[in-house]
Backbone as CSV, one residue per row, in Angstrom:
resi,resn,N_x,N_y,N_z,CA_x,CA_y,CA_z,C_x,C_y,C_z
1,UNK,33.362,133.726,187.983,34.201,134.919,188.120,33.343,136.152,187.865
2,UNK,33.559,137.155,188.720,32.424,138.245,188.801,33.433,139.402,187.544
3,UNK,32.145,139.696,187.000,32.588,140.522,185.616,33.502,142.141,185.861
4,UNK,33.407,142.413,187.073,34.471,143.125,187.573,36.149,142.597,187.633
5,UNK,36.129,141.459,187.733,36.951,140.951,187.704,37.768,140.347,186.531
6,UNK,37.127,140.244,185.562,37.353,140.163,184.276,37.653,141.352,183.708
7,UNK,36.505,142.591,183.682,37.346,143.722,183.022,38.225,144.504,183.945
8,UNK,38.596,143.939,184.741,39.750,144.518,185.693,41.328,144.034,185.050
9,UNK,40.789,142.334,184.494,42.294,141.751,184.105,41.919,142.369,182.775
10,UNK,41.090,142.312,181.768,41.498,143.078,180.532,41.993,144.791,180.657
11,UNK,41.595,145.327,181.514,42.471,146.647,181.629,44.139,146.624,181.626
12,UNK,44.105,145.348,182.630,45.711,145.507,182.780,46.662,144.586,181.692
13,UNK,45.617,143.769,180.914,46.287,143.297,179.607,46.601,144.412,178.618
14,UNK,45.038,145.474,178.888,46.044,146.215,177.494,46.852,147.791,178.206
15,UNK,46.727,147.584,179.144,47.800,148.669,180.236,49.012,148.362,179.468
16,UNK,49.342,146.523,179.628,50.483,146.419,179.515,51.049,146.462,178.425
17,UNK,49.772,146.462,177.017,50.414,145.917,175.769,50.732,146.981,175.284
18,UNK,49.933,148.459,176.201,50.500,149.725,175.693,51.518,150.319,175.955
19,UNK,51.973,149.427,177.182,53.775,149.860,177.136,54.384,149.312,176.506
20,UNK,54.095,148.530,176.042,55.410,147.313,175.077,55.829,148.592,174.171
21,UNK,57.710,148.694,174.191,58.106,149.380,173.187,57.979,149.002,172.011
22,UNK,57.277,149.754,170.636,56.996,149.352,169.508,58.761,149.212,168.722
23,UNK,58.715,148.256,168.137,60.218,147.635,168.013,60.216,148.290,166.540
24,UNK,61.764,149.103,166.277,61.629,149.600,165.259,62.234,148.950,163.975
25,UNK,61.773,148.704,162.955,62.092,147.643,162.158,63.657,147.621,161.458
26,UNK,64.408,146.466,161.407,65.751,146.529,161.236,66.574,147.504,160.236
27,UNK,65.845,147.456,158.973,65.672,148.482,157.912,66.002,149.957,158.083
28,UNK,64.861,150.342,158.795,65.010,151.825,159.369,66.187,152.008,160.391
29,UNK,66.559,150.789,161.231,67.606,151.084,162.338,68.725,151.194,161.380
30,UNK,68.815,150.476,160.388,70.049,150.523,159.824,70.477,151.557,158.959
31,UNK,69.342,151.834,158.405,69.259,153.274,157.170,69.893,154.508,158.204
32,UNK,69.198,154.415,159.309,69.914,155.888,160.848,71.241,155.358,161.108
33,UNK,71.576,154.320,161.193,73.295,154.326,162.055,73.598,154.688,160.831
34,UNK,73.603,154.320,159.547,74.352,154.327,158.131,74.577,156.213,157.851
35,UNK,73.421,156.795,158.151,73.326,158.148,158.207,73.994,159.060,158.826
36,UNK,73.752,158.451,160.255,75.279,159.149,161.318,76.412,158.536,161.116
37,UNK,77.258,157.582,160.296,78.259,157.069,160.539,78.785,157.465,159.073
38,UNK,78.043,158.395,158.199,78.363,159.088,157.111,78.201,160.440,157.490
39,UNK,77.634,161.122,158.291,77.764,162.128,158.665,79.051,162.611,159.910
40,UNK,79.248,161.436,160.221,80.612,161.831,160.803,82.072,161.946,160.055
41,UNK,81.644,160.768,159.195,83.055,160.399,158.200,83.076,162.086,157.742
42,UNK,82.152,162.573,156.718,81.843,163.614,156.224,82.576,165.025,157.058
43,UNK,81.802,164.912,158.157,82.632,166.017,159.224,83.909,166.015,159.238
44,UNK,84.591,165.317,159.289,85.979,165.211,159.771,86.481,165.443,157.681
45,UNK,85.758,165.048,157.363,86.775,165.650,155.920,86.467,167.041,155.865
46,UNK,85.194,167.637,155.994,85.455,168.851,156.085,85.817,169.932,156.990
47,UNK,86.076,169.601,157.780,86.920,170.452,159.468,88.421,170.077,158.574
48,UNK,88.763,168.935,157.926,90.338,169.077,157.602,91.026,170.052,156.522
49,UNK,91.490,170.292,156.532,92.471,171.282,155.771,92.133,170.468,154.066
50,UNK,91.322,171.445,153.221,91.044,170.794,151.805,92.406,170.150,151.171
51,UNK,93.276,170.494,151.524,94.495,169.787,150.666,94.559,168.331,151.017
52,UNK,94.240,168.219,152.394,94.665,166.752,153.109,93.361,166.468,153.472
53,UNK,92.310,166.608,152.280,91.011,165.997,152.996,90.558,164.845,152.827
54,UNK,91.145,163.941,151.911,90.953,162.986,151.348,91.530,161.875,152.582
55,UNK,92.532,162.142,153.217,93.316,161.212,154.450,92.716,161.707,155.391
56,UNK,91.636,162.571,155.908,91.176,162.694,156.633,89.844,161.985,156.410
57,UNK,89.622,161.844,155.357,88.064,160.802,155.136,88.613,159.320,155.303
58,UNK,89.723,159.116,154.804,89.867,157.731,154.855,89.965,157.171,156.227
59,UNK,91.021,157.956,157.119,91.192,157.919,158.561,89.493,157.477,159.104
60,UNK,88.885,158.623,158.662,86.952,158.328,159.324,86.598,157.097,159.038
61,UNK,86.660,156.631,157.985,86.307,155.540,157.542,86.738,154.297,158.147
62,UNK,87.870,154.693,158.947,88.644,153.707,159.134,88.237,153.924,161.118
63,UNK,88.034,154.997,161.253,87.774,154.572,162.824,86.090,154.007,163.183
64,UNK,85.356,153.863,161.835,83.883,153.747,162.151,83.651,152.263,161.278
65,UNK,84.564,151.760,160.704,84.597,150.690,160.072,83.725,149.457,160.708
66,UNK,84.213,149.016,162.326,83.352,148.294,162.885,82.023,148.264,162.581
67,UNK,81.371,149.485,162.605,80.310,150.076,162.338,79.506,149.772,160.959
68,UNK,80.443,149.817,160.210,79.750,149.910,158.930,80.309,148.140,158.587
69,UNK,80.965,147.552,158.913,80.628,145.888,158.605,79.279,145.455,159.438
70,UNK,79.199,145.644,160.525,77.328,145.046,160.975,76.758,145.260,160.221
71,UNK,76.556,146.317,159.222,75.269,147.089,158.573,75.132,145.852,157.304
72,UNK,76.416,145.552,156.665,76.262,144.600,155.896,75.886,143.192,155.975
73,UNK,75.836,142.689,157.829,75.170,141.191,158.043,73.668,141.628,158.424
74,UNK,72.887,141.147,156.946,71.323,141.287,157.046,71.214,139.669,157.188
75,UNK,70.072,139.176,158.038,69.673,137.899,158.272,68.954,136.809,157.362
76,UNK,69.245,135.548,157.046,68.538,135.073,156.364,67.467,135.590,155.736
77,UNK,66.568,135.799,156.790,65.192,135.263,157.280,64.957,136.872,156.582
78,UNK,65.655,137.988,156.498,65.440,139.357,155.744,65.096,138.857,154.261
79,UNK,66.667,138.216,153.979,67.191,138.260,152.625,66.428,137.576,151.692
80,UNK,65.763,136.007,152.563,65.152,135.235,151.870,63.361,135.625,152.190
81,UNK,62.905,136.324,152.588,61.588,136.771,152.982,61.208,137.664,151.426
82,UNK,59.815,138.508,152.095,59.173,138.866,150.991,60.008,140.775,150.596
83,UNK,59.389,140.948,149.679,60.431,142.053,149.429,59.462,143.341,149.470
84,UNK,59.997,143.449,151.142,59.174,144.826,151.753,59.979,145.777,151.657
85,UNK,59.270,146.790,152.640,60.397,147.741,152.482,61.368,147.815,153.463
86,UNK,61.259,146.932,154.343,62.508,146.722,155.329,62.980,145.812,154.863
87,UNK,63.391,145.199,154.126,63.877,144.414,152.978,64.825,145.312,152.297
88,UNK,63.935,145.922,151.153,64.635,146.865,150.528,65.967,148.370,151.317
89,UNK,65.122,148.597,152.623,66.024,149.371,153.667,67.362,148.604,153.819
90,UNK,67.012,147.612,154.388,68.511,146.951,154.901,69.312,146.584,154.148
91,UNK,68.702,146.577,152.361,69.800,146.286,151.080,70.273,147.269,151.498
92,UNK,69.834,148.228,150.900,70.162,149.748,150.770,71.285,150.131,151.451
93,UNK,71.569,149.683,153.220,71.921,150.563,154.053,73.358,149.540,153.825
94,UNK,73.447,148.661,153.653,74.287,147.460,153.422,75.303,147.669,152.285
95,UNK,74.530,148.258,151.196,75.016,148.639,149.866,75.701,150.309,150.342
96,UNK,75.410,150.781,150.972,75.763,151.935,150.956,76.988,151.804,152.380
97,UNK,77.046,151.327,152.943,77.931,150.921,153.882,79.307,150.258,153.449
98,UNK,79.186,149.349,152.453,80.026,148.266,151.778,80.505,149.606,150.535
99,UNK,80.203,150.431,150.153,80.391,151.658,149.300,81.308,152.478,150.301
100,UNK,81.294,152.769,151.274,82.062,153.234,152.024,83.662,152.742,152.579
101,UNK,83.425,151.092,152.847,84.488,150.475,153.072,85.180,150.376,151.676
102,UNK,84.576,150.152,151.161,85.465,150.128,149.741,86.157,151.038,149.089
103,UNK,86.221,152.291,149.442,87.016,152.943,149.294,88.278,153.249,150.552
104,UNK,88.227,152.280,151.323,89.362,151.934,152.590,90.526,150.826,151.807
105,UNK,91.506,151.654,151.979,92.636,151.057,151.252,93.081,149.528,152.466
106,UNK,93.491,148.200,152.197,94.081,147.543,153.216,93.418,147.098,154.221
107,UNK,91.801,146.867,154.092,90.842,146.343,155.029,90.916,144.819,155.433
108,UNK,90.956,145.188,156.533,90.763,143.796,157.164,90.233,142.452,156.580
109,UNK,89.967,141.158,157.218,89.004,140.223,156.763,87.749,140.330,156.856
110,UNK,87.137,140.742,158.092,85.792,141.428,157.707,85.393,142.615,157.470
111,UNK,86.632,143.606,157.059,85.953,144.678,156.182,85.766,144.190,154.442
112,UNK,86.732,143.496,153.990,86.913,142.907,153.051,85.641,141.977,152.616
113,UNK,85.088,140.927,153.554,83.882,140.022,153.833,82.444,140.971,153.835
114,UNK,82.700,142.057,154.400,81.505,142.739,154.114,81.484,143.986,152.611
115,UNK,82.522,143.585,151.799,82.538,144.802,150.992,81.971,143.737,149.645
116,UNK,82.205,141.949,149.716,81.788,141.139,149.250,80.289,140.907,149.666
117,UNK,79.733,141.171,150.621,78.202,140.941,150.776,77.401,142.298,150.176
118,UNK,78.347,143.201,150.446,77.438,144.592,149.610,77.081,144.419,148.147
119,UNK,78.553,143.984,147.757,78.460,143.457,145.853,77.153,142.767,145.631
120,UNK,77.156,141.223,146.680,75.849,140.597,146.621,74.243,141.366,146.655
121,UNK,74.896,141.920,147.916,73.404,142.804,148.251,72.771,143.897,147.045
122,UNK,73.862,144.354,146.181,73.520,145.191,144.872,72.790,144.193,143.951
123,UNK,73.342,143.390,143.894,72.660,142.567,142.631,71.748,141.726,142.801
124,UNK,71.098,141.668,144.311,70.327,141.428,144.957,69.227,142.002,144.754
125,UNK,69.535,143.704,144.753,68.541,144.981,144.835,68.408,145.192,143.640
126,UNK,69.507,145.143,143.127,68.981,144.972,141.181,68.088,144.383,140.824
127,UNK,67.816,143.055,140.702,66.821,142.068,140.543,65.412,142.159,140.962
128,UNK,65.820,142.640,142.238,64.056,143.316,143.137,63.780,144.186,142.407
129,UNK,64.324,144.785,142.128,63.956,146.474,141.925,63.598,146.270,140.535
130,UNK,64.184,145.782,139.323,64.130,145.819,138.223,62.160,144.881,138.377
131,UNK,61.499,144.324,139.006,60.958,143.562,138.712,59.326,144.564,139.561
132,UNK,59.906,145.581,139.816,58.961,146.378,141.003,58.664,147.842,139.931
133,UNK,57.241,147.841,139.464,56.930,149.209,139.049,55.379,149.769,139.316
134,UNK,55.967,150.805,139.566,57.264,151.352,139.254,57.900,151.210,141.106
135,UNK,59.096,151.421,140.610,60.814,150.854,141.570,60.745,152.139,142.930
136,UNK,60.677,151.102,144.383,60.846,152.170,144.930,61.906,153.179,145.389
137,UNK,61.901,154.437,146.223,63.234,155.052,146.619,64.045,154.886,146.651
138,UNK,63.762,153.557,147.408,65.389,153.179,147.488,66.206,152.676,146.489
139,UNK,65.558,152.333,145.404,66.050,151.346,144.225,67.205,152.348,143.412
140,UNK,67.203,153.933,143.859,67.626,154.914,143.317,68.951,155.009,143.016
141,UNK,69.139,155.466,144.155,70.515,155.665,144.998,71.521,154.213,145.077
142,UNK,70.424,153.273,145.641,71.359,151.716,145.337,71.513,151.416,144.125
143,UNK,71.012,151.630,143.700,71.734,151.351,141.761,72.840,151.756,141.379
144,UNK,72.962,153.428,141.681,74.034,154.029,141.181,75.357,153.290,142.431
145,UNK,74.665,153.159,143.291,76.180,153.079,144.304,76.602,151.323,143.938
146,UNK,75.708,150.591,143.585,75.866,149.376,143.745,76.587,149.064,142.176
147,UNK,76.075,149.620,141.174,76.725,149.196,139.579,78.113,149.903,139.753
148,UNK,78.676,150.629,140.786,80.271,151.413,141.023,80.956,150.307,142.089
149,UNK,80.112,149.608,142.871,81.065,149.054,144.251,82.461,148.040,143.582
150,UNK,82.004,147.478,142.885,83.351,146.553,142.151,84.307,148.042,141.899
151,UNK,83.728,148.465,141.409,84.728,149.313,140.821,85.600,150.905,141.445
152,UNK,84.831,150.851,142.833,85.471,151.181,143.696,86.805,150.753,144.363
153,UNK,86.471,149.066,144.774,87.592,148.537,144.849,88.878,148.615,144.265
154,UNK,88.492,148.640,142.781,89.934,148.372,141.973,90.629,149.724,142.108
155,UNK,89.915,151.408,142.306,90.744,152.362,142.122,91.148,152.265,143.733
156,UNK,90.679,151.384,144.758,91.355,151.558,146.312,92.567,150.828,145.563
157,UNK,92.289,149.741,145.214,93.444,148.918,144.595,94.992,149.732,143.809
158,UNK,94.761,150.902,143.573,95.365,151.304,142.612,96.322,152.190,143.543
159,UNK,95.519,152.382,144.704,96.331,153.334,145.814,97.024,151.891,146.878
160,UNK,96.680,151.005,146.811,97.266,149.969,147.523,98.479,149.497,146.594
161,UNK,98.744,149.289,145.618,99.849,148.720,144.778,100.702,149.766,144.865
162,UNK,100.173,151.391,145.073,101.050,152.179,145.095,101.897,152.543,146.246
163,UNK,101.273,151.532,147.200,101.941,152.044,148.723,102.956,151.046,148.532
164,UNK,102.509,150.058,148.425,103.648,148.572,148.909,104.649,148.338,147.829
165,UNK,104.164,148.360,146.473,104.831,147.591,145.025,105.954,148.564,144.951
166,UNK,107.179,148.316,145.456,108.431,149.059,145.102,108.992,148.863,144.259
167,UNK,108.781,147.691,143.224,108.533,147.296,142.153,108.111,147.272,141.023
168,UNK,107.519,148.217,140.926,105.710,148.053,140.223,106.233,148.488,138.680
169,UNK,105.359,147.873,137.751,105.945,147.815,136.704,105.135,148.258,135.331
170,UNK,105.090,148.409,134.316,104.097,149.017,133.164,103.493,147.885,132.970
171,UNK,103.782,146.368,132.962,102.409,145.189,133.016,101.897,144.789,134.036
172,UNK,101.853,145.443,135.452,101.214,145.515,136.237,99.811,146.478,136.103
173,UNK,100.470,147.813,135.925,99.733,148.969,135.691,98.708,148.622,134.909
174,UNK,99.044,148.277,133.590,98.433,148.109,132.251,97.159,146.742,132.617
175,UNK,97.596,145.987,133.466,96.224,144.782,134.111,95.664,145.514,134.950
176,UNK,96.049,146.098,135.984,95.102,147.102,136.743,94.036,147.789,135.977
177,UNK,94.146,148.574,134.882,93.499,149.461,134.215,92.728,148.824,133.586
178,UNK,93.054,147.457,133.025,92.443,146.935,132.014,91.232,146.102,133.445
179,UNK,91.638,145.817,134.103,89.821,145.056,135.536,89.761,146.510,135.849
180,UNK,90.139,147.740,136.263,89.187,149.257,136.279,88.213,149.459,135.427
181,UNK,88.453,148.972,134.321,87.724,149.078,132.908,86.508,148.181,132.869
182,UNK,87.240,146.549,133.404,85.697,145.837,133.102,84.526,145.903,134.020
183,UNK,85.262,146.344,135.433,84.559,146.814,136.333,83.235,148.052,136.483
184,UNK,83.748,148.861,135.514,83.154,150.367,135.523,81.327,149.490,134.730
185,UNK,80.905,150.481,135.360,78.977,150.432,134.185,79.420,150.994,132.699
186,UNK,78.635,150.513,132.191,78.617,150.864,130.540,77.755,152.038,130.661
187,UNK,78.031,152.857,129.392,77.424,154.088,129.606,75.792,153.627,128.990
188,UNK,75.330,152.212,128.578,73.966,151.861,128.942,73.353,151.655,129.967
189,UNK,74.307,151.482,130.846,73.940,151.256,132.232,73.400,152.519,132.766
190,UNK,74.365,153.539,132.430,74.252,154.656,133.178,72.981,155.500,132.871
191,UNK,72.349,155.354,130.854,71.776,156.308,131.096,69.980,155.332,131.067
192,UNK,69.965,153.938,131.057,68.981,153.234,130.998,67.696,153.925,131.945
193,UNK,68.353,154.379,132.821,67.203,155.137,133.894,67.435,156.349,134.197
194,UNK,66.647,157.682,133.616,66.609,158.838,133.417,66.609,159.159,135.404
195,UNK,66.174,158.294,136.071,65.893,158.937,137.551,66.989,158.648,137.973
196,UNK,68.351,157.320,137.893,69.476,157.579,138.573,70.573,157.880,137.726
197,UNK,70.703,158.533,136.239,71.646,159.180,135.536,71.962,160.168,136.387
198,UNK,71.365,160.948,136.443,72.772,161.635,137.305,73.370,161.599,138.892
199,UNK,72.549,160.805,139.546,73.520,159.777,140.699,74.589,158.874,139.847
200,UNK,74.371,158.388,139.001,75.522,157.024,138.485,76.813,158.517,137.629
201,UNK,76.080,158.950,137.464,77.364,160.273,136.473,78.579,160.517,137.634
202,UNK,77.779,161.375,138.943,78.160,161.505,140.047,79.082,160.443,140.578
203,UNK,78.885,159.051,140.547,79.586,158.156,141.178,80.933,158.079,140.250
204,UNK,80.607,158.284,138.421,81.808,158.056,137.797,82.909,159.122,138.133
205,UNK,82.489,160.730,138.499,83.046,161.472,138.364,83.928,161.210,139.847
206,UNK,83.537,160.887,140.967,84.202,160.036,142.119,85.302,159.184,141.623
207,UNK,85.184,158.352,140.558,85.949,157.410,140.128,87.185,158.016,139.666
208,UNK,86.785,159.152,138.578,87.877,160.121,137.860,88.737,160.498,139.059
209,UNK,87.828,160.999,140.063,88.924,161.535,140.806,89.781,160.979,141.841
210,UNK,89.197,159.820,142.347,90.051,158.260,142.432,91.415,157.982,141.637
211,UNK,91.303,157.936,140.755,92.185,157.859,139.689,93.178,158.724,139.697
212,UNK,92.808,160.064,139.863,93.701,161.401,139.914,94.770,160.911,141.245
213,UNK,94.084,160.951,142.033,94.894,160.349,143.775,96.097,159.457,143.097
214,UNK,95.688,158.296,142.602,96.717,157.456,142.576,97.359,157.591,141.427
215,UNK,97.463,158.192,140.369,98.474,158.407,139.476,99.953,158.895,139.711
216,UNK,99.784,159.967,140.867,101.017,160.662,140.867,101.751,159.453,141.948
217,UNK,101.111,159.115,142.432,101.793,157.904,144.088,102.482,156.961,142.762
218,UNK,101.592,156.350,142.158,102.213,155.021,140.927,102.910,155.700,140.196
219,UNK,103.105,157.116,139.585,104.319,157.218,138.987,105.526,157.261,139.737
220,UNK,105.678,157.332,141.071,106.566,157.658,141.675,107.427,155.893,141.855
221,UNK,106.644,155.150,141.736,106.793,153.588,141.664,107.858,153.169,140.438
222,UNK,106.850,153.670,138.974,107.603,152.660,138.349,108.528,153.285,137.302
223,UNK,109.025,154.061,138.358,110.543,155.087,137.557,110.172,156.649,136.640
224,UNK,111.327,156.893,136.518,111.178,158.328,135.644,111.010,157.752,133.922
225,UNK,111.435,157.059,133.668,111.601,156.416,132.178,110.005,155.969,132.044
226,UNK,109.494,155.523,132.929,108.104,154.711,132.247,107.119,155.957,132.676
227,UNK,107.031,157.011,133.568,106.204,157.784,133.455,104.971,158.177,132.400
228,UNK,105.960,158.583,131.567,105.097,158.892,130.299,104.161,157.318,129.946
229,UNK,105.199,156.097,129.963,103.828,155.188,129.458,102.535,155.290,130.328
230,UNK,102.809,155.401,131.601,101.608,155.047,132.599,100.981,156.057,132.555
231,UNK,101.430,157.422,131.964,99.927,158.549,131.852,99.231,158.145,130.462
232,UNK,100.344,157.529,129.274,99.397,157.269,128.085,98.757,155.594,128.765
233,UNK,99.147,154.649,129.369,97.700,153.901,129.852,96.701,154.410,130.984
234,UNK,96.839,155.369,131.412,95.887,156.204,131.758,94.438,156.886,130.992
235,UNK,95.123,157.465,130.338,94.673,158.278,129.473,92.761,157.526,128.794
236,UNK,93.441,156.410,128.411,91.712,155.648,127.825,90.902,155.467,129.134
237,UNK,91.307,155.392,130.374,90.718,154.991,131.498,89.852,156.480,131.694
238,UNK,90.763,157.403,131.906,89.903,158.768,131.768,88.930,159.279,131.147
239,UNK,89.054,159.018,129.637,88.133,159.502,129.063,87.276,158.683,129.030
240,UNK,87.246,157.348,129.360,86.301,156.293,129.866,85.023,157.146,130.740
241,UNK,85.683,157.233,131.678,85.379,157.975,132.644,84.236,159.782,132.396
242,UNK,85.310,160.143,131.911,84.443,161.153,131.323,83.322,161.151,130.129
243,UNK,83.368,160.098,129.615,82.357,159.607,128.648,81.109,159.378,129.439
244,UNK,81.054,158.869,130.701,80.155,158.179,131.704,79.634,159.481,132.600
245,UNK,80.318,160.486,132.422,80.756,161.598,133.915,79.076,162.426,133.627
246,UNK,78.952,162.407,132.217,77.953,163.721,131.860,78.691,165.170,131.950
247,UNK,80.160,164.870,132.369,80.905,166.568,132.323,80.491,167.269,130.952
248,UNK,80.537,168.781,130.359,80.484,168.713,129.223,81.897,169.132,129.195
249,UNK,82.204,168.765,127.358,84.016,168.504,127.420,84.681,170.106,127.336
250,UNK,83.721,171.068,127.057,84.664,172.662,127.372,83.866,173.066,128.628
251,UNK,84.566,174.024,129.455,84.362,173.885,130.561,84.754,175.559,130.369
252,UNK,85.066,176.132,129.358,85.350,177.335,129.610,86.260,178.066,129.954
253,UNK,87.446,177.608,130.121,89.000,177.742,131.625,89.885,177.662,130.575
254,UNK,90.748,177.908,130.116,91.965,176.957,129.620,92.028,176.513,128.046
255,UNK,91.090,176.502,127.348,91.454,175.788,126.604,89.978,175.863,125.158
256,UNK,90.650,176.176,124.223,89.227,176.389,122.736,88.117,175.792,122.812
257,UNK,86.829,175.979,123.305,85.725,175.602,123.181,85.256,175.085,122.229
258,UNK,85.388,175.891,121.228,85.518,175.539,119.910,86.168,174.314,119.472
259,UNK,87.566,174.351,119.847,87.815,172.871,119.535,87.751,171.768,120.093
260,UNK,87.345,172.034,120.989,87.039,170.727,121.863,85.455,169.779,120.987
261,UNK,84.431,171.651,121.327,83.326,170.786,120.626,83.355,170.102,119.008
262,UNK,84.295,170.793,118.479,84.281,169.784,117.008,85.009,168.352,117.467
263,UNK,85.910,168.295,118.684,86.573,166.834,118.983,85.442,166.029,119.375
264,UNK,83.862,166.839,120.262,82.899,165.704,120.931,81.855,165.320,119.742
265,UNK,82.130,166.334,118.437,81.523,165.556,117.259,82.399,164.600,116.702
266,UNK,83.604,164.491,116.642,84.424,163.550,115.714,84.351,162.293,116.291
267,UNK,85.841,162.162,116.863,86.341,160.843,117.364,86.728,161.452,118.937
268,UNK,87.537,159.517,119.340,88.425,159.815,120.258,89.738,159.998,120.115
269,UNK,90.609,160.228,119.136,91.644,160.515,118.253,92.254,161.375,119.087
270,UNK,93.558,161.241,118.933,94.896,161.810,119.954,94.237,162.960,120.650
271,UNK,94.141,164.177,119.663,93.683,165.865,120.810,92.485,165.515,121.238
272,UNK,91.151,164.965,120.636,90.064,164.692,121.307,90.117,164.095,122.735
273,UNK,90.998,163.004,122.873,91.138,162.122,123.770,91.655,163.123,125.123
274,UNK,92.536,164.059,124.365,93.432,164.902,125.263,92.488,165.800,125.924
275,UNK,91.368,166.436,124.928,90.461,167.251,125.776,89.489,166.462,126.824
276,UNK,89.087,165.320,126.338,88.775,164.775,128.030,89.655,164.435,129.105
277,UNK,90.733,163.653,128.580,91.808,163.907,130.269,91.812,165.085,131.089
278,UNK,91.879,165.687,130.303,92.062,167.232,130.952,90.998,167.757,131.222
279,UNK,90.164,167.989,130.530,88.682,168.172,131.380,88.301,167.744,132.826
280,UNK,88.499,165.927,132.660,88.299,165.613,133.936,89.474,165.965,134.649
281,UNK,90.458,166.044,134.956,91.428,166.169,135.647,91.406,167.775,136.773
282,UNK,91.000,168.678,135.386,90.596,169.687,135.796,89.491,169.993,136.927
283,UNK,88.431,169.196,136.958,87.385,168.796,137.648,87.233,168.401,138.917
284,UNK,88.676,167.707,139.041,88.936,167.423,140.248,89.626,168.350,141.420
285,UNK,89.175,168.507,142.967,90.379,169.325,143.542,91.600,168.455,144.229
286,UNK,92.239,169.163,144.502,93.752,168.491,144.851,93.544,168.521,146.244
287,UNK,93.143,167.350,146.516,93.036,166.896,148.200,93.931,165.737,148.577
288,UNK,94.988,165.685,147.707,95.748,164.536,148.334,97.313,164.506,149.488
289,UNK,97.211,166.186,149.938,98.328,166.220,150.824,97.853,165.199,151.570
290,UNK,99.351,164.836,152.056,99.851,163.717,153.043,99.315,162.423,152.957
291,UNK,98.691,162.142,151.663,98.052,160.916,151.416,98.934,159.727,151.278
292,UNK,100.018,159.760,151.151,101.229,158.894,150.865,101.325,158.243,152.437
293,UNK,101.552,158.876,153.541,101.978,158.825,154.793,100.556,157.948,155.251
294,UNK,99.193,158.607,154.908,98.044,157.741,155.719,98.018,156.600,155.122
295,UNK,98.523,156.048,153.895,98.419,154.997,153.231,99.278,153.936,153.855
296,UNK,100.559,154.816,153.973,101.681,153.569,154.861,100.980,152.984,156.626
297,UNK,100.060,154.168,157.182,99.973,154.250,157.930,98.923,153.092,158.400
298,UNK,97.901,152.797,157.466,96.764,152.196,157.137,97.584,150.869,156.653
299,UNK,98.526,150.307,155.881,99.018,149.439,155.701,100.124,148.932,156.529
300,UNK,100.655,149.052,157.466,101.192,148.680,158.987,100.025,148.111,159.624
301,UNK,99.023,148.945,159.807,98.035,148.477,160.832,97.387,147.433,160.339
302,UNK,97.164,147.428,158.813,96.704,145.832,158.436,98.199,144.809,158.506
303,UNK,99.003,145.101,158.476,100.032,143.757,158.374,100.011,143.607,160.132
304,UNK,100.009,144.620,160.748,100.254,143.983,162.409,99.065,143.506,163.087
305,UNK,97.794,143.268,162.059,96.213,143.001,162.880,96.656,141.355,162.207
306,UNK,97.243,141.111,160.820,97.081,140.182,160.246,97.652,138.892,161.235
């Protein structure tokens, strides 16, 4: 074979190998859809009217859902491989996806199936990460979102008992609060790592205001007479909450600075306790117009898919 002819076929071997599209690794594809499919949810809560923005996020959530269960089926051959960073990407995007559905009241079987592989995928990324130093980027952000995902669930939970339970009763309530509770991170959790304390603060203060949503829907449940009990089993859940939040407990608005700060030296004792409810409560804005209606609305569509 004449040597023209040889570097004639190696030209067109690497002609061709220079078109091959360079394939972009699953990790990164997933970290970008996860990005736009939170940047849309996002849009549509803020184009909505702040009172009713909260049913306008859930609605998002709920038309991109398809979307965000793929993100959570990562492949064996990812999960059980070495722990790169497309490894660590596709936890990430998985964990942060399954963080999203989980705050969808009434999800399907595989929104539900993938809000259970995110849980996995956290404690998955826990384990990597804890064993990697120092821990990369991503280990950041998935920490804080992943030590909250259980405990996301239970406050969707809290707006789901409040749609359907026409029933609903003060030892219902009182078990709800008490798995909100075992669910939540310990405030060792929270401050063990100075780089995601205040992402995990951030996620509790989400939680507080979770909580806010469904209080007034569940009092409307379990009568005018038990009201008052279900804000005093409230009440420890809150300052739970605000213990974890990093809020500080005077805020300046409303109420003696002064006495508050001698309550964050004492105890949690009746007024102490009272200045964190109210702190956090305060903290929160009131975005729950028409949230009652998207809830029924969202729970039809799961009983007629079922």
């Amino acid at each position: 074979m004449k040597l023209s002819t040889l570097l004639a076929g190696s030209l067109l071997i690497i002609a061709a190998c220079e078109n091959i599209p360079e394939i972009t690794p699953m990790g990164v594809q997933n970290e970008s859809t996860l990005s736009a499919l939170s940047a849309s949810i996002e849009s549509e809560r803020a184009e909505a009217d702040p009172l009713s923005s909260y049913s306008a996020y859930l609605n998002a959530i709920d038309t991109v859902a398809p979307g965000l269960v793929t993100l959570t089926d990562i492949p064996d051959a990812v999960l059980t491989g070495e722990n790169d960073e497309n490894k660590l990407r596709s936890l990430k995007a998985s964990i942060g996806a399954a963080s999203l559905l989980a705050d969808l009241p009434f999800p399907d079987s595989a929104e539900a199936a993938a809000i259970s592989e995110g849980i996995a995928h956290a404690e998955l990324m826990e384990d990597i990460c804890s064993e990697m130093s120092p821990a990369p980027a991503e280990c950041e952000a998935s920490r804080a979102e992943g030590k909250f995902l259980a405990n996301r669930t239970m406050s969707t939970d809290f707006l789901e008992i409040a749609t359907v339970d026409d029933d609903l009763t003060l030892e219902e309530t009182e078990t709800s609060f008490a798995m909100f509770e075992e669910t939540m991170p310990s405030l060792n959790d929270i401050l063990i790592d100075p780089r995601t304390e205040p992402l995990m603060q951030a996620e509790a203060l989400k939680q507080a205001c979770a909580l806010n949503r469904a209080i007034p829907l569940m009092a409307r449940k379990v009568g005018d007479d038990n009201v008052a009990q279900l804000n005093a089993q409230a009440r420890g859940v809150y300052a739970e909450l605000f213990d974890v939040s990093g809020l500080n407990i005077c805020d300046g608005e409303g109420f003696s600075c002064r006495a508050a700060e001698r309550c964050a030296r004492s105890s949690t004792a009746g007024d102490c306790l009272g200045f964190k409810v109210q702190r956090v409560i305060n903290y929160c804005s009131p975005d729950n117009e028409g949230l009652e209606a998207t809830l029924e609305t969202l729970s039809a569509a799961s009983d007629s898919s079922s």
